[in-house]
N, C-alpha and C positions, 0 to 999 in steps of 0.2 A: 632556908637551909643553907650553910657554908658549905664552898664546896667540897673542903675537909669532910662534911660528914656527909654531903652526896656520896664521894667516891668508898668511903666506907662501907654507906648503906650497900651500895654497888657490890662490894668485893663479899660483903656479909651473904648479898644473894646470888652473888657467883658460884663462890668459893675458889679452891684454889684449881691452877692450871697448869704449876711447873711439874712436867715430867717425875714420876718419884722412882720407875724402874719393877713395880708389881704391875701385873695386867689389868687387873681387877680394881687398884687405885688410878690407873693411868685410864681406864675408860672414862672414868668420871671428871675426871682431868680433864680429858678430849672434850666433854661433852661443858662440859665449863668453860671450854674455849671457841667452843661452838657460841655460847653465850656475847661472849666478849666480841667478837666477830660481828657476829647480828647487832649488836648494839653501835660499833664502830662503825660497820657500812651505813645503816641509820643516820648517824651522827654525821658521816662524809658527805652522804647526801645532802644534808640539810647546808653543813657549809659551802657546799657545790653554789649550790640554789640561792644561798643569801649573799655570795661574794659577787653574783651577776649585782647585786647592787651600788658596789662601792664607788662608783661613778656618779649616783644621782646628785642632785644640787639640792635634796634634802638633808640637811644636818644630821639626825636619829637616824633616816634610810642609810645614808654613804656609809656613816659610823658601826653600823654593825657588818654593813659590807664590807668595808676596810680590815676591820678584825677579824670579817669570817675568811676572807682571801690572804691573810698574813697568819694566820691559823694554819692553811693551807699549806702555802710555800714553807712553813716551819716542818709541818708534817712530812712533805714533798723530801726534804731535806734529811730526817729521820729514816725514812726508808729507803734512798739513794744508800744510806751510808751502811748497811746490812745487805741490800740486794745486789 
C-alpha cells in the first residue's frame, strides 16, 4: 500500500476533525480527533523507541533509527512553531 492511500484509508476511517460551529457536528469532530491523537501518540512512541537505534553499527538497525530520530526533530520543530 502507498502511503497516499494509507493516509486516505486513515482519514476515510477518521473522518473529519475541523471545528464546523454545530454542537452536534463538532462532538463527532472531537471524537475523531480523539482518533487521530491515539494513533499519533502510538506512532510517537514507536519513533521514541526505534530512534534509541540510530547509533548501532548495523546498517538496517542505524537506518531506520536515523530516520525515526530525524522524524522526530522534524516533528519536534512542527510543534515548537504553534506552541
Amino acid at each position: 500500500m502507498t502511503n497516499e492511500n494509507m493516509l486516505e484509508v486513515v482519514g476515510l476511517l477518521v473522518g473529519y476533525t475541523e471545528p464546523y460551529g454545530d454542537s452536534s457536528i463538532d462532538e463527532v469532530r472531537y471524537k475523531n480527533q480523539e482518533k487521530i491523537i491515539c494513533l499519533l501518540e502510538n506512532g510517537i512512541e514507536d519513533l521514541i523507541h526505534n530512534a534509541e537505534y540510530k547509533n548501532r553499527s548495523e546498517y538496517s538497525i542505524s537506518k531506520i533509527g536515523n530516520r525515526a530520530y530525524e522524524a522526530l526533530k522534524s516533528l519536534k520543530c512542527s510543534i515548537e512553531e504553534i506552541l
